[in-house]
Structures are given as structure tokens and as C-alpha cells.
N, C-alpha and C positions, 0 to 999 in steps of 0.2 A: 201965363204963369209957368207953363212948362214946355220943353222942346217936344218930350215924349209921354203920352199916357201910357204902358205896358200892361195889358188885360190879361191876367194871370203868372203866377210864379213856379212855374216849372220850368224848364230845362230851356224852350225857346227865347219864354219872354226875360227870362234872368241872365242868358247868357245876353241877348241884346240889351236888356239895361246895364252890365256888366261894361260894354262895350260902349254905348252913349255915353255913358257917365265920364268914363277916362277919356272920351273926347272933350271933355268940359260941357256934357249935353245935360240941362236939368229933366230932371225924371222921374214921373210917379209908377211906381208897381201898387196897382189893384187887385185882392185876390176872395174869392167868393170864400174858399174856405178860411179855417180859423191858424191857417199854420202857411209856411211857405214849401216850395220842394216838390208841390203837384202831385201824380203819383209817386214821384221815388222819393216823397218823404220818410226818414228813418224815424223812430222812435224808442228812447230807450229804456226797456220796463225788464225786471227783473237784474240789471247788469246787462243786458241781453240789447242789441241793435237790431229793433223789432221793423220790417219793412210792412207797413201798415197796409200798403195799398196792394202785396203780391210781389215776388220775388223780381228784385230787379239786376241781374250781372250784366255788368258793361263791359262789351266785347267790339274791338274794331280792328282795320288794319289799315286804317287811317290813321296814320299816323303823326299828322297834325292836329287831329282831334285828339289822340291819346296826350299828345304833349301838352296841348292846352288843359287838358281837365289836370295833367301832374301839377300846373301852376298852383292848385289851390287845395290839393289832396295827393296822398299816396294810397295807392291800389296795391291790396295784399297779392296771392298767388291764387286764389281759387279759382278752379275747374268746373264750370257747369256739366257736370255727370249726372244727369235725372235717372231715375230707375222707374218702372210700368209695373204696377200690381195687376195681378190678371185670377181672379178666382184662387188667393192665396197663394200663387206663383209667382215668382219674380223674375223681369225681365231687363238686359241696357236697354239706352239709347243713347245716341239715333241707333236708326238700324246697323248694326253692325256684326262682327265675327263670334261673338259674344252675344247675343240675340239671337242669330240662327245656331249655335249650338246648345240655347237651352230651349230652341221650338224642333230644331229637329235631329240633333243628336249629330251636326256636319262639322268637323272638324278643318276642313280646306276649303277656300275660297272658290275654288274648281265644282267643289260639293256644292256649295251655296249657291252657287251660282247656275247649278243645272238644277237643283232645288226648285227654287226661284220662276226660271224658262218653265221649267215644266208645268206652275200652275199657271204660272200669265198663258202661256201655250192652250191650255185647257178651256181659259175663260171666253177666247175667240171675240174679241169685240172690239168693233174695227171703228166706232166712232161713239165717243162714251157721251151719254147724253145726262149723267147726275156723277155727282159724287164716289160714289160705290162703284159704279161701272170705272171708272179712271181709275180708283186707288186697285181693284182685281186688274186691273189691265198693267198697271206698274209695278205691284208685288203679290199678287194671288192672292189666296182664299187664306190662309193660315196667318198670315201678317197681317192683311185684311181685320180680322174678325178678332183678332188676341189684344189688337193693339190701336188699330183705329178707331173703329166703327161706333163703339161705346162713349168713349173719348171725344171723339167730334161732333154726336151726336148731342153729346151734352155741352159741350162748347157753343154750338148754333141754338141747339133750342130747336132744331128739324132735324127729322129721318134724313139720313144721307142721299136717299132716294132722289129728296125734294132740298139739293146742293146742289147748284152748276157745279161741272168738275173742275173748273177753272181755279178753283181756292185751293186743289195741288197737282196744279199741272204736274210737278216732280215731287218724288220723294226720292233724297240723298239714302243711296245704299254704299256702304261701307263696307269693304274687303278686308279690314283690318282689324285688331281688336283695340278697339281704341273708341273708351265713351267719353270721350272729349266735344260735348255737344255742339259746339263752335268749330268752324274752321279758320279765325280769321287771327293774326298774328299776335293779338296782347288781350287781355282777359283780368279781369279783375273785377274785386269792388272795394269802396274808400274805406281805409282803414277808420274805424269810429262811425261809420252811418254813409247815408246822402246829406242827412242833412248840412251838416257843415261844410258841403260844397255850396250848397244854395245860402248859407249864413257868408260868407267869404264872396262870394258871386255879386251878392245887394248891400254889400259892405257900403255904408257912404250914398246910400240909395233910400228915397223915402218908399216906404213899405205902408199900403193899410189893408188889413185882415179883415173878411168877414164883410169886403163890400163887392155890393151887387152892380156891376156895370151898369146894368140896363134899368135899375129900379132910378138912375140918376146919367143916365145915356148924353142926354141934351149939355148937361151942367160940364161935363168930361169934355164932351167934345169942345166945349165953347174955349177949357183953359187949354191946351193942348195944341201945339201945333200938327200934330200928326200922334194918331192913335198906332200902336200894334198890337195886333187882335189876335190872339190864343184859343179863342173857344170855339163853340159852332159855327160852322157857317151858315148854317140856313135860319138858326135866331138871331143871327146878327141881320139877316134881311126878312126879319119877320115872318120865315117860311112862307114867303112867295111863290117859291117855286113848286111849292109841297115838302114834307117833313122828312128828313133823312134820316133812316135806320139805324142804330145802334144795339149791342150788345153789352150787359151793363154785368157788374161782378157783385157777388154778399162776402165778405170775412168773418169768420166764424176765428176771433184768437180765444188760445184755453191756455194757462200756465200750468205746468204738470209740476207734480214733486218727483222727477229724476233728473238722473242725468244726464239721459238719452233716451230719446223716446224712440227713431227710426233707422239714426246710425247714415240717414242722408239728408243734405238739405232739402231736396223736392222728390217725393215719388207720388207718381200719377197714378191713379184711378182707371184703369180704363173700361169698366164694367157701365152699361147703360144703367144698371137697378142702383149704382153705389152714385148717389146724389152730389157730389163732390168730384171736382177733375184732379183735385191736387191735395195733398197738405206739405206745407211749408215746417221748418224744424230752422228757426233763423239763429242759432248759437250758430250752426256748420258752415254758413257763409263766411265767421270771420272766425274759427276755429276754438270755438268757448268753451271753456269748462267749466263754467255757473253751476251752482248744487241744484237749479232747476232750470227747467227748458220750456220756451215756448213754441204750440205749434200754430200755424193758422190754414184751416180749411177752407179753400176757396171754391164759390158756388157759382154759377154762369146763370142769370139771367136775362129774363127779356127787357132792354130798357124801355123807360116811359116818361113819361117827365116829372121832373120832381126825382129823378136818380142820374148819377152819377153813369157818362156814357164812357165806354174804357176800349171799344172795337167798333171801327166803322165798317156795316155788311157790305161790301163792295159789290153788290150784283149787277148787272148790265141797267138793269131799272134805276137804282141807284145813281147810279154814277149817271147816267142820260140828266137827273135832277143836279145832282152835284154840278157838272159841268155849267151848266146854265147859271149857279150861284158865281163858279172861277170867272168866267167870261164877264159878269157883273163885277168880280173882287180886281181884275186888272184894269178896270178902269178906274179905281179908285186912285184919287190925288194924295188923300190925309191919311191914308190905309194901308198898315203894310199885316198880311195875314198869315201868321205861317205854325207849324206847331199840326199834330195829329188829327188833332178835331178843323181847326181851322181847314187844312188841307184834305181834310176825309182819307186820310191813308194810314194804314198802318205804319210807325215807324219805330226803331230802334233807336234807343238814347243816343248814338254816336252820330245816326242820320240827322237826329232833330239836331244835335251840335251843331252837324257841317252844316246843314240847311241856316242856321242864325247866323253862320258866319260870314259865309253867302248874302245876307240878307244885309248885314252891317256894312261886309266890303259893298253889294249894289247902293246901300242909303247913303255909305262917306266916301265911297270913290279909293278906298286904300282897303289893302289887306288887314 
């Protein structure tokens, strides 16, 4: 009955059904939740384009991916500029000339810069064997402790101690004053939400909400000539190989009666005791002046099943299990896998772009 079943509506599987479709390929998108858009579903409450799942700005310098997403939206001019609360202090980011002049009073890059030497200098540690030890080895003890340690702490759900260092081999230090938190050439997000990218994307495309792949796995595969698979990898082979890790998020939305509650879109948290990494203020992503504002508080927990997984823990452990599931997914014939979870990687909305596009040029032989 159908060329393609697509297991989820996010960004991979919408852009490939997007792409099937205008090949004259018929096509069902299956999606567990009650909405399509995955996480960069938008939603609009108060007048306000409320980012449900956590702030999402698409930033590439791919600039075929940027021209493909202009087909079906315009992307305003905002600057992801985060700001770091620290014990009622405020701080930029990334690091930059503006960050070391309100930690330690350096006016010149030359300052910062031997600033800097002198605590990594201090710390002496010639092969980091956690977390902590890497990020004191890259920017010392003052950067260290203001800005990370709290922060990622509560991001993982573990003491930085017990972090291979591998999760920042670098931290980008910035000589300039410039909290432009990207470095990459086009920067935006769609005028009006995501969602109407993903409404415009399954234009002409059968859509069903709120079904379970696997509660009906057998029936799917039978119409379909070829499944593509968006979710986990390791429930899609029944965790054979053992259960891969995930890091899951809680949103806490509150509508305020002002007009401004923080005066930015995101500022981070980065105290271990302040239970929250972030609050979101989503009017400043597309410049609103609604008589109310909403924020949303975002909480990092541990995933389990029965929650929503949003970070895959990449540890050497990890990935030893993952790899074992890839080595299985490339031998599939009817199966094409691709998307965050499916792939266990972190990615960027621009990567999941080019990766589907990628995907469509290897399944039709054309760009």
C-alpha cells in the first residue's frame, strides 16, 4: 500500500517524506505524539510562539541546508546570545572578552590570555582522567567553577569527577567581545514557529498522530515497502544488545502578567543547588511585545522508559553497545535509519537536514 512508512515527524523523517512524496512516492508519517514537529514543535499560547520542547535556533553554514529550509519559511535575524546566572551575578557566552572582564576585571586579550595560562599553568595535569580535570586543564579554576561545574553537573545527573573528559575535549575561548554563541554564517529562526515548516514539509502527505509503531510493528511492515526509522535503535531490535543510555528533560511553562520577565531569550543557571539549567522567555526569539510573557524552566533528568529520551550519553560503554545495533542497521534491506535517536548522536537541526538529504539523494540516486 505504501512505497514508504516514516517512524516519526521531526526534522529527518518529514524532510524525507517531503522528498518521497514530490518523487510521486506514496507515504505514511507515523507519529507516537499527538502533534507533528518532534522536538522543534512550536506552539502558540498567549500570542506568543511557545517552543514546547526547549529552545530551538537554527544556525548552519551549509548553505544548502539554509536554502532548503528558506523554501518553506523565513528566518527572522536573531542572535543566540545566552547569558550564565552565577550566585546573582551575571555573566556572556561563550566565553569570551566580555566574560573574562566581569570574572576578573581584564580589559585586553593579552590580559585574558595570561589570566587564563596562569591557572591552566597552576593546575599541572598532564592526562585528565574525568571531566573536571580536562575543563581545569583548558580554562582553570575560575571559569571552571563560575560556569561549568554546576551546569554540567546538572546536565549529566553525575559529579564531573565521574564524566570521561572526552564530552569537552575543547572549550572555544573567544578573544573578542562578541556573544554571538554560533560561529557559523546564517542564524535564525521561522518567522511564525517550527511548526509551519513541518505543516508545509507533509503538505499532501498522509499523517497519523498518536500511533505507536511498535504496538502494530508486524501490520506496518507488511504494507510498506521500505520502513524509515526515527526512533531508538536499540527498541527497534528489542535491546539485544543491552539498553542505551539516555538523558531525558521536565518543562516547567508559567505565563507571567508582564512584559518582560529576564530581558533574554535563555539564561543559564549554573549553580549545582539552583535545580534548573535554563529558563527560556520565548517572546525574545521572535521579538514580541505581548502584554504577557511566557517562561519555560528546563530540568535535566535521568531517562527511563515511559519518558521522552532528548540526549544520547555517548560513553565508550555506550557506544561499544550502539555500534553492535549500526553493524546490524546496515545490513538491513527495508530499513533506512537516521535522525538523533536512531543514529545515537547528538545532532543539530541543520546536521539532521543534510543527513536526510543525504539519505534521499543514496535511496533515489539524484540530488
Amino acid at each position: 500500500m505504501y512505497d514508504y512508512i516514516i517512524v516519526g515527524a521531526g526534522l529527518f523523517g518529514a524532510v524525507f517524506a517531503h522528498e518521497a512524496h514530490r518523487r510521486n512516492k506514496k507515504c505514511l508519517v507515523i507519529e507516537k505524539r499527538n502533534h507533528i514537529g518532534g522536538n522543534c514543535y512550536t506552539e502558540v499560547r498567549e500570542g506568543i510562539n511557545v517552543h514546547v520542547y526547549g529552545p530551538h535556533i537554527f544556525h548552519t553554514s551549509n548553505q544548502r541546508v539554509w536554502n532548503y529550509v528558506h523554501q518553506f519559511v523565513t528566518m527572522n535575524r536573531f542572535t543566540n546570545s545566552p547569558i550564565a546566572m552565577h550566585k546573582g551575578k551575571i555573566y556572556n557566552l561563550p566565553f569570551n572578552m566580555n566574560t573574562f572582564y566581569q570574572i576578573w576585571g581584564v580589559t585586553t586579550p593579552q590580559e585574558a590570555q595570561a589570566m587564563i595560562e596562569k591557572q591552566r599553568s597552576a593546575v599541572a595535569i598532564a592526562e585528565p582522567t574525568n571531566l573536571e580535570e580536562q575543563a581545569l586543564k583548558l580554562v582553570g579554576h575560575d571559569i571552571y567553577e563560575i560556569l561549568i561545574k554546576g551546569y554540567t553537573e546538572k546536565q549529566w545527573g553525575r559529579k564531573a569527577t565521574e564524566l570521561p573528559p572526552f564530552i569537552i575535549k575543547r572549550l572555544p575561548l573567544r578573544f573578542t567581545f562578541d556573544n554571538n554563541y554560533f560561529d557559523d554564517l546564517y542564524q535564525g529562526i521561522p518567522i511564525g514557529g517550527y511548526t509551519q515548516l513541518f505543516e508545509k514539509l507533509l503538505t499532501g502527505i498522509e499523517v497519523k498522530l498518536q500511533t505507536d509503531f511498535f504496538s502494530e510493528r508486524q501490520s506496518f511492515q507488511r504494507i510498506a515497502r521500505r520502513i524509515v526509522y526515527t526512533g531508538m535503535i536499540d527498541q527497534f531490535y528489542d535491546y539485544c544488545y543491552g539498553k542505551l543510555e539516555y538523558r531525558s528533560l521536565y518543562f516547567e511553562h508559567e505565563v507571567l502578567n508582564v512584559v518582560n520577565y529576564q530581558g533574554n531569550a535563555i539564561v543559564n543557571y549554573t549553580e549545582r543547588e539552583i535545580p534548573y539549567t535554563r529558563i527560556i522567555e520565548h517572546k525574545h526569539f521572535e521579538y514580541g511585545t505581548q502584554p504577557k510573557t511566557i517562561i519555560t524552566r528546563e530540568y535535566p533528568r535521568e531517562w527511563v522508559d515511559g519518558m521522552e529520551p532528548y540526549y544520547p550519553i555517548n560513553t565508550p560503554q555506550n557506544m561499544r553497545i550502539y555500534e553492535q545495533y549500526a553493524d546490524r542497521a546496515k545490513k538491513e534491506l527495508s530499513v533506512i535509519f537516521g535522525g538523533r535517536l536512531a543514529e545515537y548522536r547528538y545532532y543539530d537541526m541543520h546536521h539532521v537536514i543534510a543527513n536526510a538529504l543525504k539519505a534521499v539523494q543514496k535511496e533515489f540516486g539524484e540530488p
